[in-house]
C-alpha positions as CSV (number, residue, x, y, z in Angstrom):
1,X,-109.6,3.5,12.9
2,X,-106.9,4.8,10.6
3,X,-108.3,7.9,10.5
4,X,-108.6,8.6,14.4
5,X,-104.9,6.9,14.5
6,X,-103.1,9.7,11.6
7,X,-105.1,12.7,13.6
8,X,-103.5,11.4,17.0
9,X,-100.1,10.7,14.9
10,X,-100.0,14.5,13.3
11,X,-99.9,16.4,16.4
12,X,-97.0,14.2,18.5
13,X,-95.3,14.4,14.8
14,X,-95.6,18.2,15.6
15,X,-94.9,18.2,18.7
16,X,-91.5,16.1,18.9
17,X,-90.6,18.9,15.8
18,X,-91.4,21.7,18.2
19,X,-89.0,20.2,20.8
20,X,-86.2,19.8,18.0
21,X,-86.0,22.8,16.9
22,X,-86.6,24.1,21.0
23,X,-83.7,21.8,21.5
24,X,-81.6,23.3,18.9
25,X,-82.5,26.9,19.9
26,X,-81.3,26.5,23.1
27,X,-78.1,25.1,21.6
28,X,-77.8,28.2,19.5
29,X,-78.2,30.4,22.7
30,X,-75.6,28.2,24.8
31,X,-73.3,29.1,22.1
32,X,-74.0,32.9,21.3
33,X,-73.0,33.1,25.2
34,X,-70.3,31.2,25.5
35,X,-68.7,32.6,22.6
36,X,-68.5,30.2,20.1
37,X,-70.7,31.2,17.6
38,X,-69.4,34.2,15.3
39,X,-71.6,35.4,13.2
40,X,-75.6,34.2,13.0
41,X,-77.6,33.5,9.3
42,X,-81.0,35.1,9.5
43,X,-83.4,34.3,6.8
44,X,-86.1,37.2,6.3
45,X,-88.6,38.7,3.8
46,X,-85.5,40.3,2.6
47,X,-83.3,37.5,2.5
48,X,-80.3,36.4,4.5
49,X,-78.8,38.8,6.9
50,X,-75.5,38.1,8.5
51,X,-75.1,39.5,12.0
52,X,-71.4,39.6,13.4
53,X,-72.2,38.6,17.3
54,X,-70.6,40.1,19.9
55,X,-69.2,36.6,21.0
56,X,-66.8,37.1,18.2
57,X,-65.0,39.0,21.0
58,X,-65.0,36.0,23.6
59,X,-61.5,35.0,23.0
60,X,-60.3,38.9,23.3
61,X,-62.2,38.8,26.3
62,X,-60.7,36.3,28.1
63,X,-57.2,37.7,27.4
64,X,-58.0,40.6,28.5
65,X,-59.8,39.7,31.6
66,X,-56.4,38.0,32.4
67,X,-54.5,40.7,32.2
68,X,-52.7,41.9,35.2
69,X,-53.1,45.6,34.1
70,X,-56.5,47.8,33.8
71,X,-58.5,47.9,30.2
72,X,-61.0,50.0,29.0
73,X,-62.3,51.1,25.9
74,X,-64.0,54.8,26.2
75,X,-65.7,57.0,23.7
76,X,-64.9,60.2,22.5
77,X,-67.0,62.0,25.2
78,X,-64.9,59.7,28.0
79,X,-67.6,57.2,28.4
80,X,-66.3,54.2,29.9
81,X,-68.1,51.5,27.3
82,X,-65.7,48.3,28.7
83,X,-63.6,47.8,31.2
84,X,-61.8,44.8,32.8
85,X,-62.2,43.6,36.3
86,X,-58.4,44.6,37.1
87,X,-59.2,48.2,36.4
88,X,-62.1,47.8,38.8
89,X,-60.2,46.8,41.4
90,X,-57.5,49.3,40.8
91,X,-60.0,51.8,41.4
92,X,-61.7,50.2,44.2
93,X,-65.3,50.3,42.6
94,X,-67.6,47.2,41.3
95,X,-67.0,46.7,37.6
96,X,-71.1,47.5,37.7
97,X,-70.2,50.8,38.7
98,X,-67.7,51.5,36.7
99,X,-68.7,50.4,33.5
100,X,-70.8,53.0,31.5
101,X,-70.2,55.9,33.8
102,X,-67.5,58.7,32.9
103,X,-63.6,57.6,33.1
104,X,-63.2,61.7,34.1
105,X,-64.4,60.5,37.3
106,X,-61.2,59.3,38.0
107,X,-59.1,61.9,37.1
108,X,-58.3,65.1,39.0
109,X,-59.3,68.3,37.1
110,X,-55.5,68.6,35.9
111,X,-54.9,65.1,34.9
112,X,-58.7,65.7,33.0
113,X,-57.3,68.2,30.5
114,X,-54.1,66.6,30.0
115,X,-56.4,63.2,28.8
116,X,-58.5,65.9,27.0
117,X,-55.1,67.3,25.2
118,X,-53.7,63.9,24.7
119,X,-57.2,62.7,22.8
120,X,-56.6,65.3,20.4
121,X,-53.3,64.3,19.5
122,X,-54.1,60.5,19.5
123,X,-56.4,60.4,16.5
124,X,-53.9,58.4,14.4
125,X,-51.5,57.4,16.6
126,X,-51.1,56.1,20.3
127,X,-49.7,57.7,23.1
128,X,-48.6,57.4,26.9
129,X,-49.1,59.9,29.6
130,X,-49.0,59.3,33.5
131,X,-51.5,60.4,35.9
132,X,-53.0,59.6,39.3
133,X,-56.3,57.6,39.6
134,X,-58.8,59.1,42.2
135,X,-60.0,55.6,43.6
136,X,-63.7,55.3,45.1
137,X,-62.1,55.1,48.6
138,X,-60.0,58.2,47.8
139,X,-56.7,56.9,48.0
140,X,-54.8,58.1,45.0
141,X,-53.1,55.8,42.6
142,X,-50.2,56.5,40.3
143,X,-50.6,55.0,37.0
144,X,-49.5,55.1,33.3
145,X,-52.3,54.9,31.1
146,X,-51.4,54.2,27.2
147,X,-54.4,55.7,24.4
148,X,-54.9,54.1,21.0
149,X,-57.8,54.9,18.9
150,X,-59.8,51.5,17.7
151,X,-62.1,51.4,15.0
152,X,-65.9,52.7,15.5
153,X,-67.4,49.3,16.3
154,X,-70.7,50.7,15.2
155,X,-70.5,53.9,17.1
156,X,-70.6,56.6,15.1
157,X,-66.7,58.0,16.3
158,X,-64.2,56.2,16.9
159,X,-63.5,54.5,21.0
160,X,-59.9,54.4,22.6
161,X,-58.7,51.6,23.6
162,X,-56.5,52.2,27.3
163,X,-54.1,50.3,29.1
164,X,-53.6,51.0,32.6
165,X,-50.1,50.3,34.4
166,X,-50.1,50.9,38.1
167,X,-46.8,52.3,38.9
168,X,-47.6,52.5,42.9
169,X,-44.3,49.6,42.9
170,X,-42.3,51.5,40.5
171,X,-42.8,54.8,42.4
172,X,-41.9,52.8,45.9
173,X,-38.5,50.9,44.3
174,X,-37.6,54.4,42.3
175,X,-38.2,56.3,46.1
176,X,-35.7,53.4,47.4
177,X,-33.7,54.3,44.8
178,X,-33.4,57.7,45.6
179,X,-32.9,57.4,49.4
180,X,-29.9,55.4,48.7
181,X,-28.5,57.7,46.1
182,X,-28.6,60.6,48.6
183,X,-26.9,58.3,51.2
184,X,-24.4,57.3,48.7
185,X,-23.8,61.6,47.3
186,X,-23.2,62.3,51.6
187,X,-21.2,59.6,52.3
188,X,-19.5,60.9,49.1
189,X,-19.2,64.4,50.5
190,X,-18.0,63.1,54.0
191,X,-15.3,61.4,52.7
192,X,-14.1,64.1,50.2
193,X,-13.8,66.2,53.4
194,X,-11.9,63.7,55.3
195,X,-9.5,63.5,52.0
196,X,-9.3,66.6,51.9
197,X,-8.3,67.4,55.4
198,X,-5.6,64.9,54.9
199,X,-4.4,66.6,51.9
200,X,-4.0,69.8,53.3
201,X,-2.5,68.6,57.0
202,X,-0.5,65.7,55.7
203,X,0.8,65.7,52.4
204,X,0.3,69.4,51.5
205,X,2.8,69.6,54.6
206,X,5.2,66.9,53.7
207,X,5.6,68.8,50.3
208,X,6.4,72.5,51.5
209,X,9.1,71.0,53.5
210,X,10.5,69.3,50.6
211,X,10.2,72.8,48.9
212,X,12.2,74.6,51.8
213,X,14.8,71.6,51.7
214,X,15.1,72.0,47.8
215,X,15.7,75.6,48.2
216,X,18.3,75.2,51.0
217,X,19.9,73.2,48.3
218,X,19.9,75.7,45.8
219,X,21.3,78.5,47.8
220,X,23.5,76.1,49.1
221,X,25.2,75.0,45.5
222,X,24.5,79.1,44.4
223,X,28.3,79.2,44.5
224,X,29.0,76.0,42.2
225,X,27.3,76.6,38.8
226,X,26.6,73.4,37.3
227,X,24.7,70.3,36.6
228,X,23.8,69.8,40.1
229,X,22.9,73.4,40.3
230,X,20.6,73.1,37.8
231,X,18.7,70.2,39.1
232,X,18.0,71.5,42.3
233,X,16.5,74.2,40.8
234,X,14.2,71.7,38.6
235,X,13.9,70.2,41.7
236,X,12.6,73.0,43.3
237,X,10.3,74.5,41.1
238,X,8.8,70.7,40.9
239,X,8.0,70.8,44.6
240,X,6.5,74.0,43.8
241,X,4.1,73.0,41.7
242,X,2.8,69.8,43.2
243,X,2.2,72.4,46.1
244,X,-0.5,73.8,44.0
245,X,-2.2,71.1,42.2
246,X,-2.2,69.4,45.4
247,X,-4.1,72.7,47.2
248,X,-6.4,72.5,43.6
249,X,-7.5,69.2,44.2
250,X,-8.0,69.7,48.2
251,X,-10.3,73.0,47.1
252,X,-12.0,70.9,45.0
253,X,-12.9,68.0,47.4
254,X,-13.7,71.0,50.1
255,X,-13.9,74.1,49.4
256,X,-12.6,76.5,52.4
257,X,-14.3,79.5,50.7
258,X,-17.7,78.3,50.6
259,X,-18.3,77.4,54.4
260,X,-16.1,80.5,55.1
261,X,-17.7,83.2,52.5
262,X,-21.0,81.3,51.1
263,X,-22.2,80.5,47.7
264,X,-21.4,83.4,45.6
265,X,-17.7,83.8,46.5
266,X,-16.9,79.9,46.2
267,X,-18.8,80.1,42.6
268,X,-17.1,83.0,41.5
269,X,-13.6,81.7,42.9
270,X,-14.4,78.2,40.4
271,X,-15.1,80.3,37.8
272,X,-12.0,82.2,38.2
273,X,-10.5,78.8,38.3
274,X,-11.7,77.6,35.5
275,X,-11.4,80.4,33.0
276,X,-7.5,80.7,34.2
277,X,-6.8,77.2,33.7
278,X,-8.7,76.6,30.2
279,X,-9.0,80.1,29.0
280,X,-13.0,80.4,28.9
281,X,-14.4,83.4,29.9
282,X,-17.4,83.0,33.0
283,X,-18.8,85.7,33.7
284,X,-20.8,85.5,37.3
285,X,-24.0,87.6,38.1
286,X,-26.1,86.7,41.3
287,X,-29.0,88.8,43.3
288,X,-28.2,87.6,46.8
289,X,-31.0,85.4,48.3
290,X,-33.7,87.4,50.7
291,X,-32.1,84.5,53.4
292,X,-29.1,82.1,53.6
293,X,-29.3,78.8,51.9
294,X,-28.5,75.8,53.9
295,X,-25.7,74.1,54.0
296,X,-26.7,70.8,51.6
297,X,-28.2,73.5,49.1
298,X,-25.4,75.6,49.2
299,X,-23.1,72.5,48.1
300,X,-25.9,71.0,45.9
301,X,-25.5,74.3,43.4
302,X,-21.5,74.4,44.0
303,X,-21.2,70.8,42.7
304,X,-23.8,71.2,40.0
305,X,-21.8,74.0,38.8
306,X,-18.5,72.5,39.1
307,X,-19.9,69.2,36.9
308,X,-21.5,71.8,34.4
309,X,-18.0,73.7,34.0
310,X,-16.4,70.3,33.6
311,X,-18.7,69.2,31.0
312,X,-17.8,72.2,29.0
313,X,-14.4,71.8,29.4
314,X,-15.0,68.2,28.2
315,X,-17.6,68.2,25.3
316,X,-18.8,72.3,24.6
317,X,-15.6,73.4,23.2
318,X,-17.1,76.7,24.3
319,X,-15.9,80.3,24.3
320,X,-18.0,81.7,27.1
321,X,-20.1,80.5,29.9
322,X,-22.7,82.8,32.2
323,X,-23.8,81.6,35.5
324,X,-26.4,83.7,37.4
325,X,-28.1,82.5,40.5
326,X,-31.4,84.7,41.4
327,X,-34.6,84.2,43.8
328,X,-37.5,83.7,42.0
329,X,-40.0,83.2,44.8
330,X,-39.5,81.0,47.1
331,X,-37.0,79.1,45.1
332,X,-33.1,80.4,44.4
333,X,-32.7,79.3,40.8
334,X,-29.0,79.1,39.1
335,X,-29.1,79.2,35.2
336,X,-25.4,77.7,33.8
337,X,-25.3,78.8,29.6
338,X,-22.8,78.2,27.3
339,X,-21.9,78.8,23.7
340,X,-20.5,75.5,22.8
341,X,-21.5,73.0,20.2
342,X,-24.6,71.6,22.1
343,X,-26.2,68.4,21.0
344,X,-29.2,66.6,20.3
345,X,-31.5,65.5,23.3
346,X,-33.2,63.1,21.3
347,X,-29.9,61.2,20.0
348,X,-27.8,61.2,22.8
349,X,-28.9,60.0,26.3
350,X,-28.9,62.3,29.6
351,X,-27.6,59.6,31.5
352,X,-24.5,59.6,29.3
353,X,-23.4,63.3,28.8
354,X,-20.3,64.0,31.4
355,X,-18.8,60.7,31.2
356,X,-16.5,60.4,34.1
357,X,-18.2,62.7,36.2
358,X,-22.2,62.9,37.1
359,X,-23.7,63.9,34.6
360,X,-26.8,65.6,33.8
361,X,-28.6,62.5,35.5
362,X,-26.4,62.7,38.6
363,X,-27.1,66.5,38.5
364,X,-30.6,65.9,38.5
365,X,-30.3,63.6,41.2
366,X,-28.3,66.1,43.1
367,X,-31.0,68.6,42.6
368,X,-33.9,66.1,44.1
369,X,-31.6,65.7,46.9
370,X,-32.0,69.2,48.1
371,X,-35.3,69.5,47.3
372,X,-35.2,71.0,44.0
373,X,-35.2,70.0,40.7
374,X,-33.2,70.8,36.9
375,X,-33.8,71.2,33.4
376,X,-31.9,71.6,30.6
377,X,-32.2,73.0,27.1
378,X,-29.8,72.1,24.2
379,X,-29.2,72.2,20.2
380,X,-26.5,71.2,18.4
381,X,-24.6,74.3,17.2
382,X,-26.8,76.4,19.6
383,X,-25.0,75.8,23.1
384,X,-26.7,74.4,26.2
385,X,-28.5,75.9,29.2
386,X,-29.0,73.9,32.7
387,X,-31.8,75.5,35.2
388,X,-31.5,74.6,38.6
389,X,-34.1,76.0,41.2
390,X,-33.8,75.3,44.9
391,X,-36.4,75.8,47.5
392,X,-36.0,78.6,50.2
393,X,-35.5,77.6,53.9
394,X,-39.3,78.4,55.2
395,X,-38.5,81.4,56.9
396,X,-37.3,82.8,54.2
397,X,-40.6,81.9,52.4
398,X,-42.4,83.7,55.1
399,X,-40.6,86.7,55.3
């Protein structure tokens, strides 16, 4: 009897082990997926082998999963090896589909090589570049993605790990932003003209009288030389020459000579200005346009050029300044050089040069607002250069 009973006994002693260590397994495997295993001891014919799991990762995971910008980690050949589910649905495409296939897919063939270029460059260090997303529905998205090589991961070269910003909200608040610039640079320019009316039919009016009255006096007391005498004559040549700074700052507000004789003759007449009243020499060159500039563009360059003179005058301590306005194409582009001290692009901010005035920002912004756009180049001890190219009216174009 104790023999049948130790044969039954052995195999439900087995058995209850098999279910242990079944148990246990699938206790191990909960854990390897849920991430809270690490690593995994193997013993072999070889000995232990430590295996580094890829639930390692799960708490990375998470936090980037959570992020409210797109992830992705791609190889050197642009193979998308991760990617979050917020880049999937910035793109518009199952993470199934997106994962694995090429991240040049969603790149236009311009915004391809400039990844391409960047890649080279990022091999030690990170960098940013912006580009637009070609989503699977074909809508286009404006994004900054930032590149930072990772470590090889057991890949034989080294991934990049990207972050993807959409900027669709930052391009919509900075268009705002823009729109309501341009209103504020026209009502600007409205009420310089009204001023300037004023100037010139009130007070410029008031003040010549005061000139003829001051010289009746004069005449008047020609016969009694004397204190008196001489004060009326101060008196006189006072009137005088509030006269002409008060016509100076009326010109300035509204120039008569550019909606009488255009563009050229109003920049030549403020470099005339200018060089008489500092003693700078501008020299003006210009290659009329194949057609007329409107109206906005022609006062877009004339202010650009009147902030870019009064920056000199302010901060160049120049010597000599060349304007030339040409056509290149279908654009009219005016190119303001000096010889002054320059500075350093990279120490002092844009937004800050022409303090008092606009600026090279506000000159920038002046530029969008007619359609074109400026650059500037600068060095200290070298001088400093502002481009400024305006589109053509279309007709021009076509002709």
């Amino acid at each position: 009897m104790r023999g049948r009973f130790a044969s039954r006994a052995a195999p439900a002693r087995q058995l209850a082990e098999v279910r242990v260590r079944l148990a246990e397994a699938e206790e191990a495997l909960r854990a390897i997926r849920s991430g809270e295993v690490d690593t995994l001891v193997v013993a072999g014919k070889q000995g232990q082998q430590v295996f580094t799991l890829h639930g390692a990762e799960h708490a990375y995971r998470l936090l980037i999963e959570s992020m409210n910008e797109g992830a992705l980690t791609i190889s050197p050949d642009k193979m998308i090896l991760f990617a979050n589910q917020c880049f999937a649905k910035m793109v518009r495409c199952p993470l199934k589909q997106v994962m694995g296939g090429s991240f040049r897919r969603f790149l236009s063939a311009g915004d391809r090589a400039l990844l391409r270029s960047h890649l080279r460059r990022t091999r030690q260090s990170g960098t940013k570049i912006q580009v637009e997303l070609l989503a699977c529905d074909g809508s286009k998205i404006p994004v900054q993605i930032s590149i930072r090589p990772t470590n090889g991961n057991g890949h034989k070269s080294a991934t990049y790990g990207i972050v993807v910003t959409d900027l669709t909200e930052a391009r919509r608040a900075e268009s705002v932003l823009r729109a309501l610039t341009h209103r504020v640079v026209q009502i600007q320019e409205d009420e310089r003209g009204r001023v300037a009316l004023e100037l010139h039919d009130g007070i410029t009016q008031l003040l010549c009288a005061i000139v003829f009255r001051s010289q009746a006096l004069v005449a008047s007391l020609l016969a009694h030389e004397g204190p008196a005498m001489n004060e009326a004559v101060k008196l006189r040549d006072m009137a005088g020459k509030t006269v002409e700074e008060v016509g100076r700052v009326a010109h300035n507000l509204r120039p008569n000579v550019l909606d009488q004789l255009g563009l050229v003759a109003a920049m030549r007449d403020a470099g005339t200005e200018f060089a008489d009243r500092t003693g700078v020499s501008v020299n003006v060159a210009f290659t009329q346009p194949t057609m007329p500039l409107s109206a906005k563009s022609e006062l877009t360059l004339y202010r650009i050029l009147q902030e870019a003179l009064r920056n000199v005058e302010k901060h160049a301590r120049a010597r000599h300044v060349a304007v030339e306005l040409t056509q290149q194409d279908a654009f009219v582009q005016l190119v303001i050089r000096d010889d002054g001290v320059g500075f350093d692009p990279e120490k002092r901010p844009v937004k800050r040069i022409g303090k008092g005035g606009l600026g090279l920002h506000g000159m920038r912004e002046r530029a969008a607002y007619a359609g074109g756009n400026l650059d500037f180049k600068s060095a200290v001890r070298a001088g400093t250069e502002i481009t400024i190219r305006i589109p053509l009216p279309r007709t021009a174009r076509s002709g």
